[in-house]
C-alpha positions in Angstrom: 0.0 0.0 0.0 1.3 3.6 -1.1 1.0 6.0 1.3 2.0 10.1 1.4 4.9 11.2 2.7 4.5 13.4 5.9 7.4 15.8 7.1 5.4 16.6 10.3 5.1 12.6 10.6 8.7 12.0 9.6 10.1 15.1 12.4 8.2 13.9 15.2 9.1 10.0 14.8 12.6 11.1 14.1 12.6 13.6 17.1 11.3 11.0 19.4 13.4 8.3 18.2 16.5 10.9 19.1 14.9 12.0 22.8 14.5 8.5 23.6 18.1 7.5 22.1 20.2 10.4 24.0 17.8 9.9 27.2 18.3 6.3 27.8 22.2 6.6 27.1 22.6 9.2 29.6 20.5 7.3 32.0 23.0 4.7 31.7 25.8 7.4 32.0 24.2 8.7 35.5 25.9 6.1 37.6 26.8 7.0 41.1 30.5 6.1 42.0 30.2 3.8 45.3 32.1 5.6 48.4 35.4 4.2 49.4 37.1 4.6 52.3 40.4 6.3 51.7 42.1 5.8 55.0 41.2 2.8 56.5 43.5 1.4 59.5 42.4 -1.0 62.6 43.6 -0.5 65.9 45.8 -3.5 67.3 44.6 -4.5 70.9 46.5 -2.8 73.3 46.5 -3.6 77.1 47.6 -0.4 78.0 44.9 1.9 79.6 46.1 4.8 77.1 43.3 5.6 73.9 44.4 7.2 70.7 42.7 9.8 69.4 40.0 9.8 67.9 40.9 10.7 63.6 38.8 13.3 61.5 35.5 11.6 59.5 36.8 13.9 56.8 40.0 11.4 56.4 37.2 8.0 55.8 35.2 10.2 53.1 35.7 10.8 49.7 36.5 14.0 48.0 32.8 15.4 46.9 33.0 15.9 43.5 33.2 19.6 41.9 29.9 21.2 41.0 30.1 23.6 38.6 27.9 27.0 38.5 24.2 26.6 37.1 25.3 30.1 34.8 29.4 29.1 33.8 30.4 29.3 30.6 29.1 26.3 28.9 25.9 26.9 29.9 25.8 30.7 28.9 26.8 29.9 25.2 24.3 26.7 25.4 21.5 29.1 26.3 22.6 31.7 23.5 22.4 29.2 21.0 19.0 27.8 22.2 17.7 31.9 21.7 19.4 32.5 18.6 18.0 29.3 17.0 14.4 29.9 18.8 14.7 33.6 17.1 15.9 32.0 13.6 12.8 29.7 13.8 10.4 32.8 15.0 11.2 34.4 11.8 11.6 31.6 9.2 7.9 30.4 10.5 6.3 33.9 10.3 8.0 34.5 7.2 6.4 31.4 5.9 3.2 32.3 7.6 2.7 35.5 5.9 3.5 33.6 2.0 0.4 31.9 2.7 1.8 28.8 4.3 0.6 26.6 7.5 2.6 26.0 10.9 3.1 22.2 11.2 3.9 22.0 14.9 0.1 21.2 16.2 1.5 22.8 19.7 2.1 25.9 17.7 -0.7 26.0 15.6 -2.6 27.9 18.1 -0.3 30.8 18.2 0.5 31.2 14.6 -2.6 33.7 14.0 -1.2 36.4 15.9 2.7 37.2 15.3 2.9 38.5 19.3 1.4 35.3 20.2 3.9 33.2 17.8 7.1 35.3 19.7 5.7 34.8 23.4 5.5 31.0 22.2 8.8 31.3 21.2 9.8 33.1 24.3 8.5 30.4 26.4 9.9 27.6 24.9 13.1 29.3 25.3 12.6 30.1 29.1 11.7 26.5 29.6 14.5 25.1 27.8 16.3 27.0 30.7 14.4 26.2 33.4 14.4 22.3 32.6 18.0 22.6 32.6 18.0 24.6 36.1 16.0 21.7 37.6 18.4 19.6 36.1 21.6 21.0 37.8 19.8 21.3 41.1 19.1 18.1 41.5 22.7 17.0 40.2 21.6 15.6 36.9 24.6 17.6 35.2 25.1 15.8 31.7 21.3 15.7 31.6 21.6 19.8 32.2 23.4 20.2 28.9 21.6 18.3 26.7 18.6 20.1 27.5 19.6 22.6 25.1 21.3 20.3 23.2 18.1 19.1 22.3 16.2 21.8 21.7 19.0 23.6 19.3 18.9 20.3 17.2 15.2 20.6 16.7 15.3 24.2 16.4 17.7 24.2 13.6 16.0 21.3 11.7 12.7 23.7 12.1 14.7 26.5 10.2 16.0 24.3 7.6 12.9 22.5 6.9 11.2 26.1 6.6 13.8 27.8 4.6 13.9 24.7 2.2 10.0 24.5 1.9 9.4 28.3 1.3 
């Protein structure tokens, strides 16, 4: 049976076959490194009525690993990126929009009749990009936190080539 080809089909299967690819190989990734006692000695038996000091818990844990800062520099050219492409994919949909041509995103859809409603969309998807990613580093999911925007740049930028190749 012949059946019509569907980009909005094709982008969402492909989109979720990717989401579901990168998310279970991170989940794999997230491992937590079992603690190990770094200095570990046992006392002889001594008869002697003298005790030895008691030793620092600090010298039986291990180092805590580094966190970085939610805003470093990673993260600040991650978010520019996820803003530039949101704006690229503002203007390549309204531009299409205003030839006469239909948004395919059905989340969008709504918005696209109004061009203040299509930028506070655009906005918000931008903020939440962000904010996913804030949750992310907060609760120590810190590879997770980067591919947030990873994520949303790759769809982003197949949404401007798709629209600038089916003006």
């Amino acid at each position: 049976m012949l059946t019509k080809y569907s980009p909005l089909k094709w982008r969402a299967q492909s989109a979720c076959l990717a989401i579901t690819f990168i998310f279970s190989s991170l989940a794999v990734a997230q491992t937590v490194p079992q603690p190990t006692l770094i200095s570990y000695e046992t006392v002889a038996y001594k008869t002697s009525a003298a005790v030895e000091p008691i030793r620092s818990s600090d010298s039986f844990l291990p180092e805590a690993p580094s966190q970085h800062k939610f805003l470093d520099r990673k993260n600040r050219l991650l978010f520019a990126t996820v803003a530039i492409f949101s704006a690229g994919d503002f203007a390549v949909t309204r531009m299409n929009l205003a030839n006469g041509g239909r948004e395919l995103n059905p989340l969008v859809r709504p918005f696209a009749g109004s061009t203040p409603a299509l930028a506070a969309n655009f906005v918000g998807q931008t903020a939440g990009v962000v904010a996913i990613s804030y949750l992310l580093h907060k609760t120590g999911h810190h590879r997770l936190e980067r591919m947030a925007p990873a994520v949303n740049i790759a769809s982003s930028a197949f949404a401007v080539a798709y629209g600038l190749s089916h003006r």
